[in-house]
N, C-alpha and C positions, 0 to 999 in steps of 0.2 A: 882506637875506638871507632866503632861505625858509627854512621851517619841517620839517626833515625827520620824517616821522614814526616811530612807533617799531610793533615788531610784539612782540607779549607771547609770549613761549616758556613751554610746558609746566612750564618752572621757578620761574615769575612773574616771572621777569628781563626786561625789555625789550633789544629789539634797536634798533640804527636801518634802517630799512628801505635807504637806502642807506649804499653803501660805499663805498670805494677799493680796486682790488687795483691787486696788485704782482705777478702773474703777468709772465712775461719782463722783468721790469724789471730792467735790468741791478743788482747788488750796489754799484756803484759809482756809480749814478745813484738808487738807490731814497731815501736818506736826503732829498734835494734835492725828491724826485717826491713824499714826504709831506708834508712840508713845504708845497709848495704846495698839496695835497691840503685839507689844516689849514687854509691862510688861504684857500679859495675858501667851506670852511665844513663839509667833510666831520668826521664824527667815529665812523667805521668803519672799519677799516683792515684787510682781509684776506690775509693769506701763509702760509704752507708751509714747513718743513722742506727737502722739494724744491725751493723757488726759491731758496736758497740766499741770501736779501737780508732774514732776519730780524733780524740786526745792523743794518741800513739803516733800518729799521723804528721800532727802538727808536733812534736818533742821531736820526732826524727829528723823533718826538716829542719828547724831550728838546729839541734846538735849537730848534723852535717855544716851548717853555718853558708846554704847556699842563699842566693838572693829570694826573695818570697815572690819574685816577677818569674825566673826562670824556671819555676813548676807548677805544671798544670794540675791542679787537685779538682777531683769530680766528689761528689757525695748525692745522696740521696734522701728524698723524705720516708718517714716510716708510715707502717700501715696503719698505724694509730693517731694517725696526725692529716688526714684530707682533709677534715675539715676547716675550713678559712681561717679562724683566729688559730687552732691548734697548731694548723702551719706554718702562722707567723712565730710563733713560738718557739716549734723544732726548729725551723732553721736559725732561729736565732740561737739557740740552743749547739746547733751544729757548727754555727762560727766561733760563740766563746770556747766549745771543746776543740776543736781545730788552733784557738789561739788568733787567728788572721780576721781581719775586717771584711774579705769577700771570698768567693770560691769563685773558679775558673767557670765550672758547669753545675748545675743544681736541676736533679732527677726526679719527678715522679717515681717510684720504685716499680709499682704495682699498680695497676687499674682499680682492682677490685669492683668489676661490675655488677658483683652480688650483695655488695656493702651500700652503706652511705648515699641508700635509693638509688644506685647505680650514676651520681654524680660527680665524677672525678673533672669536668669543666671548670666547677666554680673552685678545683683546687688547681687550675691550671692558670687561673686567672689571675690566682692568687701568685702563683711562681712569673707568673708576667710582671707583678709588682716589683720582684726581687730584683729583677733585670731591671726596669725602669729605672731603681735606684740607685744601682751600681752594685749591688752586694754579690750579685750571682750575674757572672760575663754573659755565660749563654745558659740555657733550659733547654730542657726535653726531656725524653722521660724513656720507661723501662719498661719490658713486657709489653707493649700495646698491639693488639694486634688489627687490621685494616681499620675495622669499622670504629676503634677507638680512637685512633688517630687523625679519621677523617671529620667525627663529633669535635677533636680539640682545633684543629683545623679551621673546620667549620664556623667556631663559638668566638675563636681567638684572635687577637692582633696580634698574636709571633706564633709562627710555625716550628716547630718543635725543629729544634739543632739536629738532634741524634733519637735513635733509638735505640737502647738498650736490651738485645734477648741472646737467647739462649741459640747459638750455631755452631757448628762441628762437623765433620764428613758425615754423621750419622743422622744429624739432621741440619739437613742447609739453610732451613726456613727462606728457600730462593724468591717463595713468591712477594711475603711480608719482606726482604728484602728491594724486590724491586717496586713496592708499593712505596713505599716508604723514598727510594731512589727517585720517582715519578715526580716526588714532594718538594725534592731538595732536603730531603732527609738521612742525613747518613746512620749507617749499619756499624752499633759496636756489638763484638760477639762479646758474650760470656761463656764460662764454660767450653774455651776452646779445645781442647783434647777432647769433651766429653767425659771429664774427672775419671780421667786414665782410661775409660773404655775403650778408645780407639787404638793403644797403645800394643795391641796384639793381632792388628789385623792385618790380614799376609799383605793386603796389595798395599797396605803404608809402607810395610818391613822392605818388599822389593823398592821400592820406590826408597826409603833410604838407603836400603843398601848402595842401588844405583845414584845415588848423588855426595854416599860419604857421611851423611848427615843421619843425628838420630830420628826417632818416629814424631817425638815431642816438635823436632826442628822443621819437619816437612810439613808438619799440620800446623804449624805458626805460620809457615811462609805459605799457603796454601791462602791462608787468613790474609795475610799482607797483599798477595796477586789479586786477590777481589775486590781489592778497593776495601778492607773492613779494619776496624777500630778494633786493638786486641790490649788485653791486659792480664796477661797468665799471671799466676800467685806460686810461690813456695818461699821454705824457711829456708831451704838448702842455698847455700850459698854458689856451690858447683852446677843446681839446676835455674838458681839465677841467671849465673852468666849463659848457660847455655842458651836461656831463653832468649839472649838479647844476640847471640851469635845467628842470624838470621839473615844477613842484608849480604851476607859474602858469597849468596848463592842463586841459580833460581831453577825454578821447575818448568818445565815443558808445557806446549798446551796439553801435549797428550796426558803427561801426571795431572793436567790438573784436571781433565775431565776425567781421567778416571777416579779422582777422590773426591769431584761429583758425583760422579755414579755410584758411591757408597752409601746414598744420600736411603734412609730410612722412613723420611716421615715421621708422622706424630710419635711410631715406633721406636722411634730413635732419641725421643726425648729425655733428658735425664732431670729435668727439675719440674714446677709448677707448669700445669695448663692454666695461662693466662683468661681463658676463658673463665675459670670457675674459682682460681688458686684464690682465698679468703683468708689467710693466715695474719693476723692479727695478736703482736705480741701485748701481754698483760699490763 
């Protein structure tokens, strides 16, 4: 089994640099999907409030029967819940489904600068509570982009751990990377393939070809050379392992600037613009 490594957060807390998410995992297939997750060797486990499979989460670890110290669980608050008591609420809500008394990392999800009179501070302040009292290791949050970060920054007494967006060859989001680097903030991707898009582009395909490795493998380890927090998802259990087969290889400066240079911009994006994304479930 390889060696996953770990990335030191501005807390002094170590992360494992990869994960497992549970993004669309069904609620009813996720307990199964960690599970397997555990025995290929993962010990990163990231979900959401909004996935609605944070019960799943905590049944998988439990029936694998590992220690509840030796896994990292991340979650998030939902978009219906910034405001202060509502917050205190979800995340209590997000421990009793989970099963455990704390979470490793606890995420703002979403900004939403267009909501809640554009005050997502006094929900940050509020996740500075969590941490004070031990229930949430570290905090930071998801989607933010500079000027949000430098408002939580700004307002707070704990500097956001991580930040959570959206990066992949197609868009690197380089700059909000190293904004965020500037901070002592580290870079998790989501959506690292680009939810299959980059899966067909010639200069990935050459590039594994030349290393042996599939396109999925080159663009995970591409993630790993940057210094970034990754946590690919699937049911497969064959593209489980694959995902964690990553660390027996490595790529060139030259491959990696050129899956820099594949870098698209806002073009390239495949989910919410942070700036405006307002999605608010019922």
């Amino acid at each position: 089994m390889h060696q996953v490594p770990n990335i030191k957060l501005n807390d002094g807390r170590e992360i494992p640099q990869l994960g497992f998410g549970v993004f669309q995992i069904d609620p009813d297939d996720t307990a199964d999907a960690v599970r397997t997750a555990l025995e290929v060797g993962y010990r990163h486990i990231d979900t959401a409030e909004m996935y609605e499979n944070e019960r799943g989460v905590g049944e998988g670890i439990r029936d694998f029967g590992i220690d509840r110290a030796d896994v990292w669980i991340t979650s998030k608050l939902n978009n219906n819940a910034h405001a202060p008591d509502d917050a205190r609420r979800a995340f209590e809500e997000t421990l009793s489904e989970l099963g455990f008394d704390y979470v490793d990392l606890f995420l703002i999800h979403w900004p939403l600068p267009t909501l809640y009179d554009g005050d997502f501070v006094s929900t940050w302040k509020t996740l500075e509570e969590f941490k004070a009292d031990g229930r949430a290791k570290s905090i930071g949050v998801s989607n933010f982009l500079p000027d949000h970060l430098q408002r939580v920054i700004d307002a707070g007494d704990v500097v956001p751990a991580v930040n959570q967006i959206e990066v992949h060859p197609y868009m690197t989001n380089r700059e909000l990377r190293e904004f965020g680097e500037s901070h002592g903030i580290k870079t998790e991707s989501y959506s690292p393939i680009a939810q299959g898009e980059v899966l067909g582009d010639p200069v990935l395909n050459q590039i594994a070809e030349d290393t042996g490795k599939s396109v999925a493998q080159v663009v995970l380890r591409w993630h790993i050379q940057r210094g970034l927090i990754i946590f690919p998802k699937s049911n497969t259990r064959e593209r489980v392992v694959e995902n964690f087969e990553i660390f027996d290889f490595e790529l060139s400066d030259e491959q990696l600037d050129q899956i820099d240079g594949l870098d698209r911009g806002d073009e390239g994006r495949t989910g919410g613009d942070p700036a405006t994304f307002d999605l608010v479930p019922a």
